[in-house]
C-alpha positions, 0 to 999 in steps of 0.5 A: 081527234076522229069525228065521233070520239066524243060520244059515249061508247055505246052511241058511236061506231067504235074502230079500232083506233079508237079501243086501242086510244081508249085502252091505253088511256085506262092504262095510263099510257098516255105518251107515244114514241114513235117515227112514223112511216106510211105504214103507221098513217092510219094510227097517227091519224086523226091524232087524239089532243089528249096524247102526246106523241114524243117524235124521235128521227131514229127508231134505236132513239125512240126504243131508248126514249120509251125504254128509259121512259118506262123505267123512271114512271114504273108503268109500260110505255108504248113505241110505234115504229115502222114496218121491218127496216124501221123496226130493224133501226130499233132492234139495237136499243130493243136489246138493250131494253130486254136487259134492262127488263124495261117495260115496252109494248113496240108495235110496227106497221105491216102492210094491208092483209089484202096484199100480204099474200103478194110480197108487198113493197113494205111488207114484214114475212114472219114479222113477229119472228124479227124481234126475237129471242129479244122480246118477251113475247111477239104477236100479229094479231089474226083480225083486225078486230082483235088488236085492242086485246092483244094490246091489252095481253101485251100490256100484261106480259110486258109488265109481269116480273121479270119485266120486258119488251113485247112486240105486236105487227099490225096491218095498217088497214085493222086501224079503222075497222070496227070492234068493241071495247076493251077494257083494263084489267087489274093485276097483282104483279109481284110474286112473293117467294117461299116462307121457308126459304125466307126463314132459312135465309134469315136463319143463316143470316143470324148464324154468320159471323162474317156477312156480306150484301150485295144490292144490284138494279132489281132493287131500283126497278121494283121501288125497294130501295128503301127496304134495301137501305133497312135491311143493311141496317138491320144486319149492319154489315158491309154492302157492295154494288153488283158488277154492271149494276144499271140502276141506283142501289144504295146510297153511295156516302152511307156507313155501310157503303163498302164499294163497287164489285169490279166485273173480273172475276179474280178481282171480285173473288178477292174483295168477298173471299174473307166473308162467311155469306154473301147475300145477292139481292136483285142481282145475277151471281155475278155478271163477269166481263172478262174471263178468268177464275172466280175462285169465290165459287169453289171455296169461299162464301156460301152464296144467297141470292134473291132474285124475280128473274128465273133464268138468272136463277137457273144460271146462278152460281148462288149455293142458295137462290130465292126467286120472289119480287124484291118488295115481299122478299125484303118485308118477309126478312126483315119480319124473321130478323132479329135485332143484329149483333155484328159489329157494324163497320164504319165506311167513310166516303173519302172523297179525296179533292183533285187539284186542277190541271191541263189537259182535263182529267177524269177525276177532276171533271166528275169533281167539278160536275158533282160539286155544280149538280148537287145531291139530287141530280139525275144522272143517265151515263153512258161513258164506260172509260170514265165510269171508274172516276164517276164511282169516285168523285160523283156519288149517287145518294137517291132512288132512280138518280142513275141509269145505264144501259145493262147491255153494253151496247152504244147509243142508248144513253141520250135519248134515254136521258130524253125519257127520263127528262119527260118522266121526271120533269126536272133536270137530267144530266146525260154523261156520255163519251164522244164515241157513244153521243154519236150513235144518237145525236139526233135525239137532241133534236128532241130534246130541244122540241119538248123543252126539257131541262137536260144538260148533255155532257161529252166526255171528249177523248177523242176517241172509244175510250173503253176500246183502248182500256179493254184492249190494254186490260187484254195486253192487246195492241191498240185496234184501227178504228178507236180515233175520232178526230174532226168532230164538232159536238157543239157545232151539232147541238146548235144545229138542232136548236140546242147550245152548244159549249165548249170547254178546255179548261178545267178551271172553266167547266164549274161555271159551264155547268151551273149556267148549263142548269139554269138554261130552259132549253138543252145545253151540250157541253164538250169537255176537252178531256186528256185522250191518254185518261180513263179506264174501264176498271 
């Protein structure tokens, strides 16, 4: 802690260091991710105590940490990486946090301004130029005196809806320079959507013989879980997950559950076509994977969406779309609601038990992973060719319970477990395929530094097992480069402090798992998965 921090504000010289620490203090941003570089040496020193700074050894681990970090506490977190290269590192999961619409300030070192003119060793041209379009806004602040309020009007964009990542570039010399205090602002972030269109919504709602909803990540991101849960059981009809749903959305064993709309077109057209309305809550309309005729736009239902994001809005194939935050546009239905007369249909979960069998299938792991894990688990995947046996046998019945990269991109999900692990405080269990866990592997490292109850589970085919599902979905032949042979999971996590278990039967991953819970330091558990198992659909 600088020598004159623990004066009051007016009775010390106060650097810019020290208003940003303040700042983010007021804005309950008391984490820091970051790898540090020369030209972050002036922020990190000296370190205030009451900050914890998270140290991750890749830049892509310590975006995905702060990104997962900032969707499990609903508040903006704060990332510093180094200057250009180091923030090229972390372009990779800042993608993915933009379609994560995770709230992040990201700031990078540039070189001192008296050698900018110069094209300095370390110096950034056009620095706020290199994040783009995958920000919501970027900055290099004119004066060293100005970054505090540019962090602050950083902060207010980052947390707008729809939420996003933003950028600041800051010469290392600003940090000790003087400046004055500047404070939080209040803001009212959720927008409400129109009355009327609410009430003709509702109004078509009570009309239909026939509806539908669809619940997507918005739903989880704005805390409007519940209200989703009552308005399905308000209308009591059928509810659908939207394809590539990265949040948890409804509780997967309720009555109304009806299942997961697949990302192929003809296959999503067929499941919604015998409705009258579709209604599409905090979802795009509808986020496809592979080409094909969505036949559902040209005859089937009339389509609602409602949605805070005005380019999913703009591109919508929705007949109807609402743009407003999900908690008021929820309140603001349920109120013009009558009491519903449809018939509401009964969904059992049937969860059909898998018998055991060598080598390990799918659907038998997920079995036996929900069975040790319990109802109140959090589950961070990251395992696209074993997603479909997830949706199967490990249902997630609570609010922020799941989360996946919106993206598609690999390498997000185990360092992202890490942040929701530090969010959460409780045990986190990070699914994830032996082609994704070698993107991030470093950030166990991390993990095992923070002491988190995390358990990392390796889906081990041996190989990228959605590469060889997309390809014969494709009717491809099979591409170089899908093998992965020769790799030791459990070797690399012990290396980083970790445990690291193997198993390669399936009689034995039950009790791996429950002795994996019960650890205080992070277990890596490698399933001997069948290579030949696994799709993405």
């Amino acid at each position: 802690m600088s020598s004159n921090t623990s004066l009051p504000l007016n009775k010390r010289t106060l650097t810019v260091r020290d208003a940003v620490f303040d700042l983010l203090r007021e804005l309950g941003m008391r984490t820091i991710f970051g790898n540090p570089g020369s030209t972050e040496l002036a922020f990190l020193t000296p370190w205030p105590a009451d900050l914890h700074y998270v140290l991750a050894l890749q830049e892509a681990s310590a975006v995905a940490m702060a990104d997962a970090y900032a969707q499990a506490t609903g508040n903006a977190a704060f990332v510093n990486l180094p200057s250009a290269a180091g923030l090229g590192n972390g372009l990779g999961t800042l993608y993915t946090a933009f379609r994560n619409q995770s709230p992040l300030i990201v700031t990078a070192g540039q070189q001192t301004r008296s050698l900018l003119l110069y094209d300095p060793y370390l110096g950034a041209e056009r620095a706020t130029e290199f994040p783009r379009p995958y920000v919501k806004w970027a900055c290099e602040p004119a004066r060293a005196e100005d970054v505090p309020a540019t962090i602050a009007q950083a902060y207010a964009i980052a947390m707008e809806r729809p939420r996003g990542p933003v950028f600041v570039s800051i010469p290392s010399d600003d940090w000790d320079k003087p400046t004055v205090p500047v404070h939080a602002r209040r803001h009212t972030w959720d927008v409400a959507p129109l009355q009327t269109s609410i009430a003709e919504l509702a109004d078509a709602l009570t009309v239909s013989k026939k509806p539908a909803l669809v619940v997507g990540s918005e739903v989880d991101r704005q805390d409007a879980y519940a209200l989703a849960v009552e308005l399905a059981e308000q209308l009591n009809i059928p509810v659908f997950e939207a394809p590539n749903s990265s949040r948890s959305r409804f509780p997967e064993d309720h009555r109304l559950f009806a299942g997961f709309l697949p990302a192929i077109p003809e296959h999503l057209s067929d499941a919604l076509q015998s409705f009258d309305l579709v209604l599409v809550i905090g979802a795009p309309v509808f986020s496809f994977h592979v080409p094909g005729k969505a036949a559902i736009f040209d005859s089937g239902p009339r389509i609602f969406q409602i949605t805070d994001n005005p380019l999913s809005a703009a591109r919508s194939q929705a007949t109807d779309t609402i743009v407003g935050s999900m908690v008021p546009a929820l309140n603001g239905l349920l109120q013009c609601l009558p009491k519903s007369s449809h018939k509401g249909p009964q969904i059992p979960r049937l969860i059909v038990p898998v018998e055991a069998r060598d080598p390990i299938q799918p659907d038998f792991a997920m079995q036996e992973i929900a069975r040790a894990v319990g109802r109140d688990i959090i589950v961070v995947e990251e395992a696209p060719s074993h997603r479909p046996s997830m949706q199967k046998h490990l249902p997630i019945l609570r609010p922020k319970g799941f989360y996946t990269m919106a993206s598609g991109g690999l390498g997000w999900g185990l360092p992202a477990a890490v942040g929701v692990a530090l969010a959460e405080k409780q045990p986190v269990i990070c699914l994830i395929g032996d082609g994704s866990a070698m993107y991030s592997i470093q950030a166990l490292w991390t993990a095992v530094q923070e002491k988190l109850p995390m358990v990392m589970i390796v889906l081990n085919n041996h190989g990228y097992g959605a590469m060889k599902s997309f390809s014969q979905l494709l009717g491809t032949s099979e591409p170089p480069g899908i093998r992965l042979p020769g790799i030791s999971y459990p070797d690399v996590a012990r290396g980083f402090g970790a445990v690291g278990v193997e198993v390669t039967r399936s009689s034995d991953i039950y009790q791996a798992l429950q002795r994996a819970i019960q650890r205080e330091v992070p277990t890596l558990i490698d399933i001997q998965m069948d290579p030949n198992a696994g799709d993405l659909y």
